[in-house]
C-alpha positions as CSV (number, residue, x, y, z in Angstrom):
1,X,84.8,115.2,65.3
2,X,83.0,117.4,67.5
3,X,86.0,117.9,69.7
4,X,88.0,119.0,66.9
5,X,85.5,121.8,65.3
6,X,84.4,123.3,68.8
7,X,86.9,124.5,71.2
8,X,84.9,124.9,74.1
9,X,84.1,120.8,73.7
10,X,88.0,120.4,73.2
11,X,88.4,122.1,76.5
12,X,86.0,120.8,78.3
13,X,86.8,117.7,77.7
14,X,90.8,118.4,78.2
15,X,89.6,119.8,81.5
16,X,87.7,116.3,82.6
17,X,90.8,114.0,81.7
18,X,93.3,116.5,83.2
19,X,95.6,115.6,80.0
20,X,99.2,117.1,80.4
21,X,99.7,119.3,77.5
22,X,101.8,117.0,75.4
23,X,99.6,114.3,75.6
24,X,96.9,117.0,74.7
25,X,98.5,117.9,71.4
26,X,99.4,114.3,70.3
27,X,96.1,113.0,71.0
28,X,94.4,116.3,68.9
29,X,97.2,115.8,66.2
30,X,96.0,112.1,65.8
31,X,92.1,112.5,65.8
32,X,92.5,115.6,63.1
33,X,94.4,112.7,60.7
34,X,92.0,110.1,61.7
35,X,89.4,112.7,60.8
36,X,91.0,113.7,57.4
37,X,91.3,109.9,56.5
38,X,87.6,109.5,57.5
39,X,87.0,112.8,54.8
40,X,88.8,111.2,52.1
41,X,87.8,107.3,52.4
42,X,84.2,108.5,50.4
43,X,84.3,106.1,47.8
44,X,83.0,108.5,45.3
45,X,86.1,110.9,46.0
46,X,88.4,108.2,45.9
47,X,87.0,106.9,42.0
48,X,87.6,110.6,41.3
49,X,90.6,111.1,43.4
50,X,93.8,108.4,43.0
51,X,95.7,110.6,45.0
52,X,93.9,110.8,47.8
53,X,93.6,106.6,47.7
54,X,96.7,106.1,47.4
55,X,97.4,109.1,50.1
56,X,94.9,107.3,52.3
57,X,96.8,103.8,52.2
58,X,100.3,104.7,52.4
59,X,99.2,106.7,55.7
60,X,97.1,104.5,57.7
61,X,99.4,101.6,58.6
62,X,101.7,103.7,61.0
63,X,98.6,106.2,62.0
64,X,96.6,102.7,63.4
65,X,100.3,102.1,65.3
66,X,99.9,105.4,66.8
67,X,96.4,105.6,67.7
68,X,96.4,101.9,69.1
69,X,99.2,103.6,71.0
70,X,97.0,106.0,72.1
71,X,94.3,103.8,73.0
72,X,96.5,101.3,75.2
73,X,97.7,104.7,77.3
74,X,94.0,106.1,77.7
75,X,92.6,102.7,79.4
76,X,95.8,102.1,81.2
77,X,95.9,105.2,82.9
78,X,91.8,105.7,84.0
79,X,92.6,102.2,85.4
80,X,95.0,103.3,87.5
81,X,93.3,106.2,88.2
82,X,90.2,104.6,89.5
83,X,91.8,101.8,91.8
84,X,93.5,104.8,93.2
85,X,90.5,107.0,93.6
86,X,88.4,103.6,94.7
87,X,91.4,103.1,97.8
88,X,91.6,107.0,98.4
89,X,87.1,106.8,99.1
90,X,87.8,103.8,101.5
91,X,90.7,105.7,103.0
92,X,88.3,109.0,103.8
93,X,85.5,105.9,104.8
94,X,87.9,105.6,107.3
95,X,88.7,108.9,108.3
96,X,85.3,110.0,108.1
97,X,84.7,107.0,110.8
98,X,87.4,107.6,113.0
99,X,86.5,111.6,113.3
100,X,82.7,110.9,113.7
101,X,83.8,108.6,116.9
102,X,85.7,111.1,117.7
103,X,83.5,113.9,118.3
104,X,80.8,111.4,120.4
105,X,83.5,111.0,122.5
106,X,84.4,115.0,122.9
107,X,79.9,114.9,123.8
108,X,80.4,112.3,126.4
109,X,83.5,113.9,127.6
110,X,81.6,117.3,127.8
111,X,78.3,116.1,129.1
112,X,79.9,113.4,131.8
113,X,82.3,116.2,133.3
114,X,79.5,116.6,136.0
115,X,79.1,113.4,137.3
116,X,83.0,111.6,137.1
117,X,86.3,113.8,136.5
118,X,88.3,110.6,135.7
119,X,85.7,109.2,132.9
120,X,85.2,112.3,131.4
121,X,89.2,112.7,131.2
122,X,89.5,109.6,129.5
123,X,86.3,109.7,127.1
124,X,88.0,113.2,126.0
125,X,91.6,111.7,126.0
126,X,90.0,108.9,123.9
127,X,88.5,111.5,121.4
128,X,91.7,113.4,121.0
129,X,93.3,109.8,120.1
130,X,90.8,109.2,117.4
131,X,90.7,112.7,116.2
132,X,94.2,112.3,115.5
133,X,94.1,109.3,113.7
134,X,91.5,110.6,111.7
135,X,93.0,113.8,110.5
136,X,96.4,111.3,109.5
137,X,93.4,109.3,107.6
138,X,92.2,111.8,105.8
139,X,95.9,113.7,104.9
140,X,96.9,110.5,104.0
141,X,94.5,110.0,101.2
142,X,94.2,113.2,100.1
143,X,98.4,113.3,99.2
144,X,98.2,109.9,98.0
145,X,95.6,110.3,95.6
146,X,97.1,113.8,94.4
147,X,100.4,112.7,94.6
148,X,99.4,109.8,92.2
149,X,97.4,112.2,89.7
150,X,100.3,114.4,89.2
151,X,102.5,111.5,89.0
152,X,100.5,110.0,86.2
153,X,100.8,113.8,84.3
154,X,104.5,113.5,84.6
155,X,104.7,109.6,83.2
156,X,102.3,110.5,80.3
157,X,104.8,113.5,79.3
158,X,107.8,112.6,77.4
159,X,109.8,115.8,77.4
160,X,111.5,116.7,80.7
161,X,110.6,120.6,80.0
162,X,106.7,119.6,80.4
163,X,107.3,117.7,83.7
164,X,109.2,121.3,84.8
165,X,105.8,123.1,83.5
166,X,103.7,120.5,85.6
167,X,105.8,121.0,89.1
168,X,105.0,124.8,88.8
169,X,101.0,124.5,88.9
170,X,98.7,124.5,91.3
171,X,99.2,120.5,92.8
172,X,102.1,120.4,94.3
173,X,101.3,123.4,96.4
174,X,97.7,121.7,97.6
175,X,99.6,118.8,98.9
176,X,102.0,120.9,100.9
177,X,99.0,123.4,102.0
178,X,97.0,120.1,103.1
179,X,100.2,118.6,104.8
180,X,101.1,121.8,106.6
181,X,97.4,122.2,107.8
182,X,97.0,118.6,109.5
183,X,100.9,119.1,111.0
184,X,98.9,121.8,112.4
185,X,96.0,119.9,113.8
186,X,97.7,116.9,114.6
187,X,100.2,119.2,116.9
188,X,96.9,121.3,118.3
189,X,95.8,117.8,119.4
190,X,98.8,116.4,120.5
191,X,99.4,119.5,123.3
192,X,95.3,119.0,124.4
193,X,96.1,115.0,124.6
194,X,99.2,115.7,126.8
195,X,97.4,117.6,128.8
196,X,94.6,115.4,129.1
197,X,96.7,113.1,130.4
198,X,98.1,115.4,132.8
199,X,94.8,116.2,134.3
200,X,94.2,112.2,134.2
201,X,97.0,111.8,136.6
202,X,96.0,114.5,138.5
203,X,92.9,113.7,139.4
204,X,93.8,109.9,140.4
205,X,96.7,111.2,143.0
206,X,94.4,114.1,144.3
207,X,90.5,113.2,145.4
208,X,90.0,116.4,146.8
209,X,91.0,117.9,143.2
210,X,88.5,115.8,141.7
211,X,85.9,116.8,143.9
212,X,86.5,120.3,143.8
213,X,86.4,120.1,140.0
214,X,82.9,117.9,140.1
215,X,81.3,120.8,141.9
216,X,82.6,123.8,139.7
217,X,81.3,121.9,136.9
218,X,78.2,121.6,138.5
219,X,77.3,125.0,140.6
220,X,80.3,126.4,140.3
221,X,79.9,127.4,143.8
222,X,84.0,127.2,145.4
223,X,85.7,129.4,147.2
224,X,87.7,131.4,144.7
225,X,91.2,130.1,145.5
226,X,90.4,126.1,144.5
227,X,88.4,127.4,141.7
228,X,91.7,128.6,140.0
229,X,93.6,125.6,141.5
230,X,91.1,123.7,139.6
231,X,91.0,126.4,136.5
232,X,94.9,125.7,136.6
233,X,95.5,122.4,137.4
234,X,93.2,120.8,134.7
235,X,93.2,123.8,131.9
236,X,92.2,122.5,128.9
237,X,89.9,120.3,129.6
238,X,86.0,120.2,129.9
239,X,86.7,120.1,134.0
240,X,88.2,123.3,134.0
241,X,85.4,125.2,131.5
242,X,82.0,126.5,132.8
243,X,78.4,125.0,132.1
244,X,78.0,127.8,129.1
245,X,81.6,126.9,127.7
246,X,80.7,123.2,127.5
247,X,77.5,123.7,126.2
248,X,79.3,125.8,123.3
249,X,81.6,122.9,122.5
250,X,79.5,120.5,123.0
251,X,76.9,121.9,120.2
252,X,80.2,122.7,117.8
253,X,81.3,118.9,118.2
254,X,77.2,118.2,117.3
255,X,77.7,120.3,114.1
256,X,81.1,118.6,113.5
257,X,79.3,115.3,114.2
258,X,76.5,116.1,111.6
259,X,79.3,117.0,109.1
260,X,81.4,114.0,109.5
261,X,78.1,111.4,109.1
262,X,76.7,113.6,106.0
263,X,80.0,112.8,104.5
264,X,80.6,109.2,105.1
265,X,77.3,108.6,103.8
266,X,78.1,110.7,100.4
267,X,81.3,108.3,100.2
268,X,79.5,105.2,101.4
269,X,77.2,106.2,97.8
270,X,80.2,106.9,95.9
271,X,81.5,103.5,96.6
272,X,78.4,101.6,96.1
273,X,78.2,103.2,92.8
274,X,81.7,102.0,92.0
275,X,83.8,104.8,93.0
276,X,84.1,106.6,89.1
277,X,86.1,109.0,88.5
278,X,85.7,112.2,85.9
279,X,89.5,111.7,84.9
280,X,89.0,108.1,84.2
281,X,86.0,108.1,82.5
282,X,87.2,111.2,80.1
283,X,89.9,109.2,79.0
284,X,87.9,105.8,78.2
285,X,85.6,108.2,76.4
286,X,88.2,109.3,74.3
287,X,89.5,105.8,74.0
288,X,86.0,104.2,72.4
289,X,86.3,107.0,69.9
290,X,89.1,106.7,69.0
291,X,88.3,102.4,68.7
292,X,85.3,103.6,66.9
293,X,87.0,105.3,64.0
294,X,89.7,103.2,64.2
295,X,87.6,100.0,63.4
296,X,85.8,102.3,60.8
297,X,88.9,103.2,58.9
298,X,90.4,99.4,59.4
299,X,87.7,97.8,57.7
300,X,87.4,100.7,54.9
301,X,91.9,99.6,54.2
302,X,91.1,95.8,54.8
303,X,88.0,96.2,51.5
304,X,91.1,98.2,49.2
């Protein structure tokens, strides 16, 4: 009853479930008649009160319809919202994996430029592959398990005006910020793995390329001219940047590495501890009340 007398509970608790607003009203009109029936099944009341008996049995058979209703929705929904979250954690497991591989690869790349042209080519090339894959991972994810969210809004509404209401917040426009930021990344990568690939080529047709780029990398010592046919011929990559340069993006990979570890082992947690979600467990909250007065109120008609 709580949720009924106290806004701020009422909110809160609307906030959790993330209840569309027609769903919200139906399921608050529902608990304030289960709540008057609860007020008026005082035996005492009802000796005094023939009214309110009979008020009291003539209403109760097409309430219990309704909130059983109610009740079927609730767990069907945090179901389906749980399996979704529960694939959506694996998914980000994943992308989490592919983008922690990823930056030891961009390390190696970095730190083997030195000592062999062509391996630190492909180590990087290799890195860029997997960075990809883990960006499409984790956007992936992320759009399925909003998608599914606001799709679950719009099934739970009955009235086409509320789905309208729903399309104008704030979801839709995260899944197309997300998507338009990893087309971003995706295409960033895509122009560094062409050119890594490039520079790949490069370096297996022209020895004296590779060379010339082993020895800038190392003391940079070469005549000015090969320098910038080197700068040139293999821009982009760790061959072409100077010790201080690699250094730089070799410790922002390290951070990036740090990031991506700290994160797999927060979802490698969340799984273990079976992957809940706030949304679903709101609504099976709401559902064991609602079973709670339910059975209360069924067993008070049953005695009549």
């Amino acid at each position: 009853t709580h949720l009924l007398t106290e806004d701020e509970a009422w909110e809160a608790f609307i906030l959790k479930a993330n209840l569309p607003r027609e769903e919200e009203a139906a399921l608050r009109e529902t608990l304030k008649k289960l709540t008057a029936l609860l007020a008026i099944k005082d035996k005492d009341r009802l000796r005094k009160d023939q009214k309110s008996r009979k008020r009291f049995l003539e209403a109760f058979p097409q309430l219990k319809v309704k909130v059983e209703e109610h009740i079927r929705k609730l767990h069907a929904l945090a179901d389906h919202i749980e399996a979704m979250h529960s694939g959506c954690t694996i998914s980000n497991m994943v992308a989490d994996s592919f983008s922690a591989a990823s930056n030891v690869m961009e390390i190696l790349g970095l730190f083997l430029a030195p000592v062999s042209a062509e391996s630190s080519l492909v180590l990087s090339a290799a890195g860029l592959g997997l960075g990809i894959a883990a960006t499409v991972s984790s956007v992936a994810a992320s759009i399925v398990e909003e998608t599914s969210r606001f799709g679950d809004e719009v099934k739970a509404s009955h009235q086409a005006s509320t789905s309208m209401n729903l399309m104008k917040e704030t979801r839709p426009t995260k899944i197309a910020d997300k998507l338009l930021q990893a087309t971003q990344d995706i295409i960033q990568d895509l122009e560094a793995l062409e050119q890594h690939m490039e520079a790949l080529k490069l370096v297996r047709t022209n020895p004296r390329l590779e060379e010339d780029a082993r020895i800038l990398a190392t003391t940079g010592r070469l005549p000015a001219q090969r320098a910038r046919q080197v700068q040139n011929s293999l821009r982009g990559t760790s061959l072409a940047m100077t010790r201080e340069a690699r250094l730089s993006s070799a410790t922002t990979a390290g951070v990036s590495l740090w990031k991506d570890m700290a994160s797999l082992m927060k979802e490698s947690d969340h799984l273990y501890e079976g992957a809940r979600s706030e949304s679903a467990e709101a609504r099976r909250k709401l559902a064991q009340e609602l079973e709670e007065k339910l059975e209360m109120l069924t067993k008070f008609y049953k005695s009549k």
